[in-house]
N, C-alpha and C positions, 0 to 999 in steps of 0.2 A: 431736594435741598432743604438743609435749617434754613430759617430766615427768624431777624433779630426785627423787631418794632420799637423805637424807644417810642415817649407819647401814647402811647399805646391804648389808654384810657379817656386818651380828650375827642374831640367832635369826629374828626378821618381817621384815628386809629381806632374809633368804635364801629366802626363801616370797614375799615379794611381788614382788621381780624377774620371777620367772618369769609370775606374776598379770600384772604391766602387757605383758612383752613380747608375750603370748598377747591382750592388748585390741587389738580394730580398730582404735580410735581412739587409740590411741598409737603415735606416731611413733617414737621416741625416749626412750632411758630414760639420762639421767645418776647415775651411781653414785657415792658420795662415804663415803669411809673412812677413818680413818685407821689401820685393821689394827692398832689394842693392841690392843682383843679379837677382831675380828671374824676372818675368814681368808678367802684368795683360793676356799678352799674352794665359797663359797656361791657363786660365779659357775658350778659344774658343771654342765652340758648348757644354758648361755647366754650363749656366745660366738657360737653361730653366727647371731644376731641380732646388733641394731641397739642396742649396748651402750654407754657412754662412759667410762669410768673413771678417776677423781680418786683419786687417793692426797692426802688432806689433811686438815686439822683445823679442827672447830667453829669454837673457839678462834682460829683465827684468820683476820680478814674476809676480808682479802684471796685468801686460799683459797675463800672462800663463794662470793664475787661471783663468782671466775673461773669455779668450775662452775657457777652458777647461769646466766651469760649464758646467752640465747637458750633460755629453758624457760617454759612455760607455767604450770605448776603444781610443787607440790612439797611431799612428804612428808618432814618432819623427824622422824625415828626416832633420830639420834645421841645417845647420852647415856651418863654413865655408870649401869650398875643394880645390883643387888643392894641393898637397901633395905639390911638389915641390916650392909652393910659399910661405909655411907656416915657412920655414926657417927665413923667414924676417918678420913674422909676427906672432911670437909666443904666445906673452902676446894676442892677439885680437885671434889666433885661441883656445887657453883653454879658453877665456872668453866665446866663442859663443858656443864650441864644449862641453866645460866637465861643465860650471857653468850654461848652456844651459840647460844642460843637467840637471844637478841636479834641477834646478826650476822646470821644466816639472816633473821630479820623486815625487819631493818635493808636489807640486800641486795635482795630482795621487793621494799621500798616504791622502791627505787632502780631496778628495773629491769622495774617494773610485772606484775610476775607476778599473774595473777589470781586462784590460790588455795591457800591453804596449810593442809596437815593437820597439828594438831599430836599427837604421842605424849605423850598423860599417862597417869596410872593411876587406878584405884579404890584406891590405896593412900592417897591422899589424905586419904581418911575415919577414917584413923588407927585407935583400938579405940572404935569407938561401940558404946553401948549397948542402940539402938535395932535394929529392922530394916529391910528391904525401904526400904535407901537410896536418892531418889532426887537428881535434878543439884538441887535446890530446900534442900539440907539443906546447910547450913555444915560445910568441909569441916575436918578435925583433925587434921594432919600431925603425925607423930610422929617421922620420920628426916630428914634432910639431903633423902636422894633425894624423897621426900614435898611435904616443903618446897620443892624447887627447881620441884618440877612444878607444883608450886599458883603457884607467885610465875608462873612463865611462861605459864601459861593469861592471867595477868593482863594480861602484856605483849601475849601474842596481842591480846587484845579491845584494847587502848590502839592498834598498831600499822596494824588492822584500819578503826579509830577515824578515824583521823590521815589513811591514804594510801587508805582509800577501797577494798580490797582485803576478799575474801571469806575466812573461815578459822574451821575450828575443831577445835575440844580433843577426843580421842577418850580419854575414861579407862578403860584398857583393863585385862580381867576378867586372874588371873594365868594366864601360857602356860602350856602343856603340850603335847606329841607332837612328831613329829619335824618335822625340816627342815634342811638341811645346815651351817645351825650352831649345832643343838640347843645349847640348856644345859644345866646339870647341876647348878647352884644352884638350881633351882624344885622346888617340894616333890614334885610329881605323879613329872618324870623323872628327880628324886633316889630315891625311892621304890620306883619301877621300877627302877634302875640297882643297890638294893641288894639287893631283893628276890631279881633274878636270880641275883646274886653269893652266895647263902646268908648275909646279913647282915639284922640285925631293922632294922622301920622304929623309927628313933628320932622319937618323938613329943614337942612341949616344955610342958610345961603337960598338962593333963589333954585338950586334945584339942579342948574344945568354944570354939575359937573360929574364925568363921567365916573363907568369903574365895570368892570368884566366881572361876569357870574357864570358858580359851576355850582351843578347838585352836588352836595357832599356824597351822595352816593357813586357818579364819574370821578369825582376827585380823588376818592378809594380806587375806584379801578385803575385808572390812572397810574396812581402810583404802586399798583399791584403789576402793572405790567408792566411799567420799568424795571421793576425788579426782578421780572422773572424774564423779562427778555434783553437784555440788555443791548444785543446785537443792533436792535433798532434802534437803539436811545444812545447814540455814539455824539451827538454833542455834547458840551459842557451844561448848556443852558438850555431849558426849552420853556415857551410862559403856555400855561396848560387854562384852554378854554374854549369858545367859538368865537367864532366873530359873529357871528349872528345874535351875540348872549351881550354885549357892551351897550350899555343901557345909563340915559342920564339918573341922577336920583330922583326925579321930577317922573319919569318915565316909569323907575321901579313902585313907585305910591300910586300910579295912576294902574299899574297890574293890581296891585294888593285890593286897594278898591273895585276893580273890576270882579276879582275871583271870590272878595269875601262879602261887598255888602257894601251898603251907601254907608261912607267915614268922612267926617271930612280932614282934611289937609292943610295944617299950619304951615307957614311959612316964616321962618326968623330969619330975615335978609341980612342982618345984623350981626349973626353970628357965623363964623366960619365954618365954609363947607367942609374941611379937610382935601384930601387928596383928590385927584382927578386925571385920570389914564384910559386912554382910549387903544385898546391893544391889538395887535395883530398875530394871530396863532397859525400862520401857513406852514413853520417849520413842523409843527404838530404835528402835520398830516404827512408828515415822512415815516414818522414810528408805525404807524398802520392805526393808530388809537382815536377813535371822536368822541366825543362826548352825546350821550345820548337823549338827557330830560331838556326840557324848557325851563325858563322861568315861569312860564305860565302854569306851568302842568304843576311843576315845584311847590308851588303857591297853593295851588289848589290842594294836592295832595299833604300839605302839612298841616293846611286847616281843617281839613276833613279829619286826622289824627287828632286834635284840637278835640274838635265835637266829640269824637268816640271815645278820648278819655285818654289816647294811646300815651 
């Protein structure tokens, strides 16, 4: 099969490149960017494959279509993230995340593409109070980014509806560890990143609100293997993690400290935690897919990259 990547260049699309070029069964991997955040970075050691690259935007169709032609399937990862900064930047995150969205669907129904994955999150659940959330629990957006993923999950199932096309929603656990375009807004490789530096973790709120972790490197697989199997991925929705991985913030400072070194650990009770989701992944384990790193190993293995320079 072609398979189309939008995103292609930011944190999972620089992990999953290398995921699809390395499958048998993909022919063909089209890459679709538009380098505000992402960087040519993530294409390192896969060029010498079978690569396509679009320099373009969501935002506009006629970019979509044209990388889209002649692809089979296709993983829509392009958005904008950071939850918390999408407060201020509301109009630009539904432009990129939900009208993004719908041109990439739009496109799809237009040029018969059989299946489409879409990039949601577990951030969706906003601060429930409940635990061990599963896809069946009304979902509680509390940011812009939040908001624009719930509205587009919607559009997926309507588009899916209409042209007869296979597709779904991967609400995925929050990243952590490396990949060649690591973040450093996520709390795990903020964390790390200060620890090393002799600087304490700044923790916002007392600590005890939850939130699901995946390696960015499962979270590539992940969504590599929704795409290529889709037979197993016949819901609409699925929130992609472990349960064994739901960790309070309090809990994830107290890993980073253990694997990196005596830090100590601010506390601003003061200031708001943000969100808090306690999630439940049993439909996961119907596709055949786990997840396979720890946080702990996560942790360790990003700061050891650290030290070596990586």
């Amino acid at each position: 099969m072609d398979v189309l990547v939008t995103g292609a260049c930011g944190y999972i699309g620089s992990r999953l490149l290398g995921c699809l070029q390395d499958a048998p069964d993909v022919d063909r991997v089209v890459a679709l960017d538009d380098l505000s955040s992402g960087s040519p970075r993530a294409f390192l050691d896969l060029l010498n494959g079978d690569l396509d690259f679009h320099r373009a935007d969501v935002r506009e169709y006629g970019d979509v279509e044209s990388a889209m032609r002649g692809v089979d399937r296709v993983v829509h990862l392009a958005a904008i993230t950071g939850a918390a900064s999408t407060h201020d930047r509301r109009e630009e995150t539904f432009a990129t995340n939900l009208e993004g969205t719908e041109n990439v669907l739009r496109a799809a129904g237009k040029l018969d593409v059989e299946h489409v994955v879409f990039a949601s999150s577990c951030n969706v659940y906003g601060r429930a109070v409940s635990t061990d959330l599963d896809e069946t629990v009304d979902p509680d957006p509390i940011n812009p980014y939040a908001e624009s993923k719930l509205r587009a999950e919607e559009v997926l199932a309507e588009y899916c509806e209409e042209h007869g096309m296979s597709g779904t929603a991967l609400r995925m656990s929050t990243n952590y560890g490396y990949a060649p375009g690591v973040r450093f807004n996520l709390v795990v490789n903020y964390f790390v990143f200060r620890a090393l530096t002799g600087r304490p973790l700044t923790v916002y709120g007392d600590g005890s609100n939850w939130r699901p972790f995946i390696h960015v490197a499962d979270a590539a697989r992940a969504y590599a293997h929704a795409l290529r199997n889709p037979d197993d991925w016949q819901q609409r929705v699925y929130n992609v993690g472990a349960n064994g991985q739901n960790y309070r913030i309090s809990e994830v400072a107290d890993v980073v400290r253990e694997a990196v070194g005596d830090v100590d650990i601010t506390y601003l009770e003061d200031e708001h935690p943000g969100p808090s989701y306690h999630v439940d992944f049993d439909r996961l384990g119907e596709t055949g897919f786990a997840p396979e790193w720890t946080l702990e190993a996560g942790v360790r293995d990003l700061a050891e990259r650290f030290r070596k320079g990586d």
